[in-house]
C-alpha positions as CSV (number, residue, x, y, z in Angstrom):
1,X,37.9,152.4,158.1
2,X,41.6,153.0,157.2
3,X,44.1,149.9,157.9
4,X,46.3,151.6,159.7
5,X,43.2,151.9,162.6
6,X,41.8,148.5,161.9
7,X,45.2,146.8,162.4
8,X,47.3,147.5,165.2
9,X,50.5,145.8,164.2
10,X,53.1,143.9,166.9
11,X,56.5,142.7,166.8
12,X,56.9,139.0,164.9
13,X,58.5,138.1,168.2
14,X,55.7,138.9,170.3
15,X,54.4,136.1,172.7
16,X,50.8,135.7,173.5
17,X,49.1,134.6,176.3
18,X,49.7,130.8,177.2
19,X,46.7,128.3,176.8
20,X,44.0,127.9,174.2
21,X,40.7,129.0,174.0
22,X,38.3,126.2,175.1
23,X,34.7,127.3,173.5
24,X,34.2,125.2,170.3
25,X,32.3,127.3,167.3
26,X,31.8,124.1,165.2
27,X,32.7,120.3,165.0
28,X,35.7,119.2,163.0
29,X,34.4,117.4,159.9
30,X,35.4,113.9,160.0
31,X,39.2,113.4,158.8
32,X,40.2,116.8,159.2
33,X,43.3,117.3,161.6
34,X,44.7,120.1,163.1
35,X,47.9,122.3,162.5
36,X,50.1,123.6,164.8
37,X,51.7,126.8,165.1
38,X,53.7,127.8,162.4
39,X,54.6,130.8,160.2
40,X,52.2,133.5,159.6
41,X,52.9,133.2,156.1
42,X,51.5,129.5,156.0
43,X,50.8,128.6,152.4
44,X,47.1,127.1,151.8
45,X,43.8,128.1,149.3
46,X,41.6,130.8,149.6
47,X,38.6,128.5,149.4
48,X,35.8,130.6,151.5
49,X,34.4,133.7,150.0
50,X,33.1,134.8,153.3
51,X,33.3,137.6,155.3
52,X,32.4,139.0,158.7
53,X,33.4,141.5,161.4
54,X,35.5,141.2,164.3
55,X,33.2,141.1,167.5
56,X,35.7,140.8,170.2
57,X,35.3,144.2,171.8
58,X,38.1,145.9,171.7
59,X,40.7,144.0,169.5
60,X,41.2,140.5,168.8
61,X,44.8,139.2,168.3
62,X,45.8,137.4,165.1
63,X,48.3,134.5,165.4
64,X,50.8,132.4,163.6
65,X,48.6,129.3,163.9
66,X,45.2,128.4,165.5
67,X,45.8,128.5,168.8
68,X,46.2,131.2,171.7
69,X,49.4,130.0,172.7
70,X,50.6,130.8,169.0
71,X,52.8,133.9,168.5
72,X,50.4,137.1,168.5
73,X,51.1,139.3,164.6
74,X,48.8,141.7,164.9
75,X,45.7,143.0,166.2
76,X,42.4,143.6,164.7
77,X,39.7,145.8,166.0
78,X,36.6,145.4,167.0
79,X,33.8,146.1,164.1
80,X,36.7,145.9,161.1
81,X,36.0,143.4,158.1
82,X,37.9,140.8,157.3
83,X,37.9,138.3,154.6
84,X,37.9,134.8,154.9
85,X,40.5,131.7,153.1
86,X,38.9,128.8,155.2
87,X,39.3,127.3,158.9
88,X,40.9,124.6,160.5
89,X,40.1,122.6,164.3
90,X,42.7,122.2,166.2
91,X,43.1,119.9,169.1
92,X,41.2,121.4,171.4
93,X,38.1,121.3,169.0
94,X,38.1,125.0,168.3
95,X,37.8,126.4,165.3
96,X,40.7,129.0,164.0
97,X,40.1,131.4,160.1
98,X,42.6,132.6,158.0
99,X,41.8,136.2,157.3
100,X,42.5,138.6,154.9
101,X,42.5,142.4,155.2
102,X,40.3,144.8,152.7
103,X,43.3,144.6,150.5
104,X,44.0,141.3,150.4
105,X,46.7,140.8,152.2
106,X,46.9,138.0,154.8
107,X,47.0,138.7,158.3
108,X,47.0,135.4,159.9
109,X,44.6,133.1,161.8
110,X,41.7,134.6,164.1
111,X,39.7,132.6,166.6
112,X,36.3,132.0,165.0
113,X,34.1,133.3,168.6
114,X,35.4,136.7,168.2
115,X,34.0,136.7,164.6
116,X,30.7,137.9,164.0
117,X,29.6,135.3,162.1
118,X,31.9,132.6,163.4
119,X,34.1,132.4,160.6
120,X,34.8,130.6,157.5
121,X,32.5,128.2,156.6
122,X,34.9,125.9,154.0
123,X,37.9,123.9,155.2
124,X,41.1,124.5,154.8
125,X,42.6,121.7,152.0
């Protein structure tokens, strides 16, 4: 599948929809804390060799940080692989993956349910 199809790109400025999503994929690990939002560009490890397909049907939206209420980058639809850095918990006890597109390139941080395999199994450092 080309990128340009997998990745429906939005304006940096782009607000998405207030509140967070509140179905946990995983406990934190003990001693892990959350981030908060932030810039898509947020540096960290790619620690996770994992992949999986987006499941969300439709698209799911890729943010600055993992939660919903973080700034919306992009778009990626349903059935397109990504590749996986690692995950984080966040407040609310959900579970957020820094993903990769086919060519490397980071995209941002996805919610781990609409992941077909709930994301990234290693932490981020």
């Amino acid at each position: 599948m080309r990128l340009r199809s997998a990745l429906v790109a939005v304006a940096i400025g782009a607000t998405a929809a207030a509140g967070a999503l509140a179905v946990p994929a995983q406990a934190a690990p003990l001693g892990q804390s959350a981030v908060t939002c932030g810039n898509v560009y947020w540096p960290h490890e790619n620690v996770d060799s994992g992949s999986g397909t987006v499941s969300k049907s439709g698209s799911a939206a890729v943010h600055t940080g993992p939660y919903g209420a973080c700034t919306t980058v992009g778009y990626v639809s349903q059935g397109t692989r990504v590749y996986y850095d690692c995950y984080v918990v966040n407040d609310y006890g959900n579970t957020w993956t820094w993903i990769r597109d086919s060519a490397g390139s980071s995209l941002g941080w996805i919610y781990d349910a609409y992941l077909s395999n709930n994301g990234a199994t290693t932490p981020c450092p």
